[in-house]
Each structure stands twice: as structure tokens, then as C-alpha cells.
KOLMI-819666 format. One record per residue (C-alpha): residue in three letters; y, z, x. Coordinates in steps of 0.25 Angstrom, whole numbers, padded with zeros to 4 digits, always signed. Example, Ala and Ser with C-alpha at 12.3 -4.5 7.8 and 13.67 -1.06 7.14 Angstrom:
BEGIN
ala-0018+0031+0049ser-0004+0029+0055
***
This chain:
BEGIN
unk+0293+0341+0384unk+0287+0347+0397unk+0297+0354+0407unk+0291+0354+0420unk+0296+0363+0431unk+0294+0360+0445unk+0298+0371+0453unk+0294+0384+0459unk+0286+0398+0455unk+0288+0411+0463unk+0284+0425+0460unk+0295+0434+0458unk+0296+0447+0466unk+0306+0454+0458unk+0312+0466+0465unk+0322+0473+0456unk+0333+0482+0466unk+0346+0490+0465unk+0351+0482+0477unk+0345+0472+0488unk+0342+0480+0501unk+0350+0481+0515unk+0343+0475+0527unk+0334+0485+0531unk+0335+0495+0518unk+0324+0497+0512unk+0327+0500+0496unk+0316+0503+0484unk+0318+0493+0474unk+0316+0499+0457unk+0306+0489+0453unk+0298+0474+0456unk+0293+0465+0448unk+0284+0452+0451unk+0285+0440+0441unk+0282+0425+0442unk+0298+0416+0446unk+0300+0405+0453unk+0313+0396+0448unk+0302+0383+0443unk+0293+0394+0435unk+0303+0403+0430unk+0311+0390+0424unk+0297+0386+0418unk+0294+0399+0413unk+0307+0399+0406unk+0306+0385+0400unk+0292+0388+0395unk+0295+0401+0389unk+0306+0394+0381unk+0293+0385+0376unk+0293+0373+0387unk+0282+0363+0391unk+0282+0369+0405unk+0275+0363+0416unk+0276+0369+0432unk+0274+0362+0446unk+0275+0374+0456unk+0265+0379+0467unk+0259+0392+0468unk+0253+0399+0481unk+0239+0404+0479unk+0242+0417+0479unk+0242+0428+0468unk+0256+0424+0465unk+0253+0408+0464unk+0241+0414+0452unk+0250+0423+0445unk+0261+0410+0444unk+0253+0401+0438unk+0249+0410+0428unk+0262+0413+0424unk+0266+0401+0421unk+0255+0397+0412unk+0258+0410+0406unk+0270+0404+0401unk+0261+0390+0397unk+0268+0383+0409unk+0258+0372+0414unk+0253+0376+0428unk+0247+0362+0430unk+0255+0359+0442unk+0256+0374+0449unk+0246+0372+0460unk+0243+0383+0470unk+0247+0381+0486unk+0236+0386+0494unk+0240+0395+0507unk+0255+0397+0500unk+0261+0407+0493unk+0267+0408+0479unk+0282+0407+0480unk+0288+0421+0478unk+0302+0426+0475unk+0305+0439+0479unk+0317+0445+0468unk+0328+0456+0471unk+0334+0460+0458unk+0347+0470+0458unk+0351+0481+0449unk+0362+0469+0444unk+0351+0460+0442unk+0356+0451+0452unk+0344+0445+0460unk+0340+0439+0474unk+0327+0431+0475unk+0321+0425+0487unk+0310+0415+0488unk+0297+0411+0495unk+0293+0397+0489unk+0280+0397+0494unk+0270+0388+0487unk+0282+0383+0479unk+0287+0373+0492unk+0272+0366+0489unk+0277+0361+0476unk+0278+0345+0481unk+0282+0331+0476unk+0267+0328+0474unk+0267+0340+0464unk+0276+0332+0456unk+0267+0319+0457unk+0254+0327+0454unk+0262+0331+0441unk+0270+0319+0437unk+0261+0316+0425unk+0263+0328+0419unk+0278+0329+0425unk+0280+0317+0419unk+0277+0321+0405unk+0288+0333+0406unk+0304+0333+0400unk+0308+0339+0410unk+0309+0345+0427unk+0314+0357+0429unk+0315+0360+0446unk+0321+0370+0455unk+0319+0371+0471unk+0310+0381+0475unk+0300+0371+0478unk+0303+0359+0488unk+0317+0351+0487unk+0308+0338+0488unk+0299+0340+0474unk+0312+0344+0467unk+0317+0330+0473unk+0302+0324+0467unk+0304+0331+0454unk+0317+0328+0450unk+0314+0312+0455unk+0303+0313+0447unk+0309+0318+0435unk+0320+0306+0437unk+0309+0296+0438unk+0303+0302+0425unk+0315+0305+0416unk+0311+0318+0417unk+0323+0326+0416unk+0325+0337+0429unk+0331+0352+0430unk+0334+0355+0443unk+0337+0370+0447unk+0342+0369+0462unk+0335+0383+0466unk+0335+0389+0475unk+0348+0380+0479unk+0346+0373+0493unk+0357+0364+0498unk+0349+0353+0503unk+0346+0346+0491unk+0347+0332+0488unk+0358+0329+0477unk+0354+0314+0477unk+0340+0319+0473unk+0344+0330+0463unk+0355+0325+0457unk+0344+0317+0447unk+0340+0330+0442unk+0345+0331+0425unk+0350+0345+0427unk+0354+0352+0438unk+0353+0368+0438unk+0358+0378+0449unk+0365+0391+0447unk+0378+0395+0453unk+0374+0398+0467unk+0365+0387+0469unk+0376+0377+0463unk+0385+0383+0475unk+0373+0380+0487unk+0372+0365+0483unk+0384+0361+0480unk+0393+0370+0490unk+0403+0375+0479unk+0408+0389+0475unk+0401+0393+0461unk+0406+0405+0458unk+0411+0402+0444unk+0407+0391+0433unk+0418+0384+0437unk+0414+0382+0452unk+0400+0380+0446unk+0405+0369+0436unk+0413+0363+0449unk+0402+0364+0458unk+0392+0358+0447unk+0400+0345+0446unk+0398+0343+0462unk+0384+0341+0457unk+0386+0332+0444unk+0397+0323+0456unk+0382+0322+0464unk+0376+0316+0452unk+0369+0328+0443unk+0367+0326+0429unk+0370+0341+0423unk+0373+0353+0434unk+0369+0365+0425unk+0375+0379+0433unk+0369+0393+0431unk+0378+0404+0432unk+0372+0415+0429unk+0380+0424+0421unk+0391+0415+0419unk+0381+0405+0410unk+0379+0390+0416unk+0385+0377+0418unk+0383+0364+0415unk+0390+0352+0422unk+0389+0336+0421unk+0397+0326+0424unk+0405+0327+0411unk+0403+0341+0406unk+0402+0357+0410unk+0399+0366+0400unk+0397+0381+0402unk+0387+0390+0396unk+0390+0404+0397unk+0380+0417+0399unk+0375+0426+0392unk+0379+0440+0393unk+0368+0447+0396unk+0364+0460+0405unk+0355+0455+0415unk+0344+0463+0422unk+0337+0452+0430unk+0345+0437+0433unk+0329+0435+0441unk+0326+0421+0436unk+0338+0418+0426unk+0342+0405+0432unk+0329+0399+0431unk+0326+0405+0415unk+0338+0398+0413unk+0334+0385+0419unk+0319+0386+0412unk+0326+0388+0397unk+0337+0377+0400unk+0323+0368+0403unk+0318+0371+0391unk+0330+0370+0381unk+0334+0358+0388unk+0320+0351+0387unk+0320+0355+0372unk+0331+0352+0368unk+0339+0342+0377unk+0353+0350+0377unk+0359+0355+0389unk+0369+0364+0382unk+0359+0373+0374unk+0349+0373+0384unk+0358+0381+0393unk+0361+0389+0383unk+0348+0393+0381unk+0345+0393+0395unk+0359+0403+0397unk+0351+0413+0386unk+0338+0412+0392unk+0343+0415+0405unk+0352+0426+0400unk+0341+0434+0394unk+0330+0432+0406unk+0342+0441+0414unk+0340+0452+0405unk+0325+0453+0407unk+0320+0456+0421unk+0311+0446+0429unk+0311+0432+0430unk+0301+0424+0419unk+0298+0437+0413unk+0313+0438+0410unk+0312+0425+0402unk+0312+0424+0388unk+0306+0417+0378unk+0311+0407+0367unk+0311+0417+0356unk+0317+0427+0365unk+0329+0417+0369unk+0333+0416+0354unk+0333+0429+0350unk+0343+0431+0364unk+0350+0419+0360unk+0350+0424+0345unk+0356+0439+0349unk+0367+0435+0360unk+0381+0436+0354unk+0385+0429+0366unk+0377+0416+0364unk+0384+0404+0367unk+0386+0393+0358
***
């Protein structure tokens, strides 16, 4: 009952403001922070809190950062087996901008993230094999995500893709094989063209992609909860309410518990619930992994919410 995620790893370089800049201003910023991210080991983290089997195929640079990352994901019991160091290449990085809203703006630097290649997956197939499920993103090459999510066909293995950060180039006829199908509001927009502004613009612009031949297109919105469309069915899950200091990371927490739940226990419905409380109280928390919580912490959330839905 494995869960293998292919993906990326960055070091977060969190900057928490009071408002972005000007050009040319210069303004002092209250506080920083540096914490391991990247949407492929933030995902895992969050599965493998929750008690997954977690297995990771990502490059590091061999820089200090590249170290420090492999560490922490063993810190969590993830196996590194397949985490290689890139020689000459530096770590990916994310420099963060948090506001006094928590609203956040996040650049990337892949680095030795765009080394992760097909022959990754081949050196790896043995063990991928053994695994019950792919989750992927796209902070590493288009072409692996393609090779992954062929492989996991080939395999039966189901596949999670999470179309992030969304690019508009990418081939449906490859990725409409994926099981399930997760972007949020503004990247459903960039690949499909289509205004999403509201869930019922999201749920409209979801069914473009089940016409193309996706299984189950499941939308997050943010504070408005998630969506879930397929051919026959869309069910809403609303949000919680809850005061958020730090949204840094919620869309992958949210994505890594739904993993979890959904390898566990095979139902689409509870697992985005879970995943719609996990997510919900990593915003209260600042930071990106150290803002997720653990299984028992989940429950007693879930246990003292009035608003829990049913």
C-alpha cells in the first residue's frame, strides 16, 4: 500500500510582509523563515504524516540545501531510495512573500528538479511497481509526468496528477489517462480557457475536461471548499471556516491527505473531506510542512469543529 510521489522538492524562503514592494522601493520585511517545500515533497510529507508507505523519486543539487532535504524526508520515514544528488546543479528553491492577509506569491527556481527523467522511473520500476498508487505534479519535466502516468497505466497503478504549476502546452491525449485530475481554480482557467470565478464556472469548466476524456476532475477552491466532477455527477464539498495565517502550501496538504484517505480506504467522498480538514487547519499554522498536522491532530480538529460537514 505504497504511495509513490514523483515529483519536485524545493527549499522554501519564506518572507512574511505587510505588503509586496514598488519597483525600486525598498521596504524591511517583520520576519523570514526557511523550511523544506516543493509541491512532490510537501504532498508526500502530508501523506506520510497521516501514516502512508511513502516513497520519493526527485533530485537534489549537491549543495547544502540538497543535504538538509534528503534528511527531512526521512525525518518523516519517507524512503530516499530514489533521491539522487545532481552534481554541478543547484537544489530547487522557492522564494515566498507572505502578506498581512495571508495571501502568498511564490516563485520558483527548479534546479536539479528538471534532471528528474524517464530513465529515473525505469531505474525504479521494481519498486514502483510494488506501489498502489502515483501521485505527480509539474515541477519537473512534462516528459516524465507523460512516462509516469504511461507507466502507471501499464501497471494498473492508479495516478493523481496535480497540473502545477499549470502550463498550457500539455498534451490531453496523454493525461487524460491519469485516475484523477487535481488543479485549483486558476490553473483550471489556464488550461482550459474558461472563466472560474465561482464553483459554478468551475464545475462548467471541469466538464470541458471529463468531454476530453478525464475520469474525475477534482477542483480546489480555496475557501469555497472543492469540487468533484465526472461524467455523471458533481458533488460540492464545502470549507471550513477557519482564520487563516499562512495559505503557503495548503493546496498540496490537501492533495497529500486525499493520497492517503483515498489509498486507505477507496472512497472519494470522505477522502476529500478529510483532505478539506487537513487543509483547513495547515492555514491556521504558519509555514509549509511544519504547518501540517498529524493524524491525531486531524481528529481532535475534526472532533471540535461545529461546522464539520456530514
Amino acid at each position: 500500500m505504497t504511495i509513490a510521489v514523483i515529483g519536485s522538492n524545493m527549499v522554501d524562503l519564506i518572507t512574511y510582509i505587510d505588503r509586496m514592494p514598488k519597483e525600486g522601493e525598498t521596504l524591511e520585511a517583520p520576519n523570514f523563515e526557511m523550511g523544506c517545500g516543493g509541491k512532490g515533497a510537501n504532498q508526500a510529507v502530508a501523506a506520510a504524516k497521516l501514516g502512508s508507505q511513502v516513497m520519493m523519486l526527485t533530485k537534489v543539487g549537491d549543495d547544502i540545501f540538497g543535504d538538509g532535504t534528503i534528511s527531512n524526508l526521512k525525518s518523516y520515514g519517507i524512503d530516499t531510495s530514489f533521491v539522487e544528488k545532481v552534481p554541478g546543479t543547484s537544489s530547487g528553491v522557492a522564494p515566498i512573500f507572505v502578506d498581512s492577509s495571508s495571501k502568498n506569491s511564490i516563485l520558483i527556481v527548479k534546479g536539479a528538479n528538471q534532471k528528474l527523467s524517464s530513465n529515473d522511473i525505469e531505474q525504479a520500476s521494481d519498486q514502483l511497481k510494488k506501489c498502489s498508487l502515483i501521485v505527480l505534479q509539474l515541477e519537473i519535466p512534462l516528459e516524465t509526468v507523460y512516462d509516469a502516468i504511461q507507466f502507471g497505466n501499464v501497471h494498473n497503478i492508479p495516478v493523481i496528477l496535480n497540473p502545477a504549476p499549470a502550463v498550457k502546452n500539455l498534451n490531453f491525449e496523454l493525461i487524460r489517462h491519469v485516475d484523477y485530475f487535481m488543479p485549483n481554480e486558476s490553473e483550471l482557467e489556464i488550461l482550459t480557457g474558461f472563466p472560474v470565478q465561482t464553483a459554478e464556472q468551475a464545475s462548467k469548466a471541469a466538464k470541458l475536461l471529463i468531454d476530453q476524456g478525464m475520469k474525475n476532475v477534482i477542483v480546489t477552491l480555496g475557501h469555497s471548499g472543492s469540487l468533484w466532477v465526472t461524467e455523471s455527477h458533481t458533488k460540492h464539498i464545502p470549507a471550513y471556516s477557519v482564520q487563516a495565517v499562512d495559505t503557503t502550501g495548503a493546496g498540496d496538504s490537501f492533495i497529500g491527505c486525499f493520497a492517503h484517505y483515498l489509498n486507505e480506504q477507496k472512497d472519494v467522498v470522505d477522502a476529500l473531506k478529510m483532505a478539506t480538514a487537513f487543509a483547513a487547519l495547515s492555514v491556521t499554522r504558519k509555514g509549509t510542512q511544519a504547518s501540517y498536522p498529524s493524524a491525531d491532530e486531524l481528529k481532535e480538529f475534526i472532533k471540535a469543529e461545529s461546522t464539520i460537514i456530514k
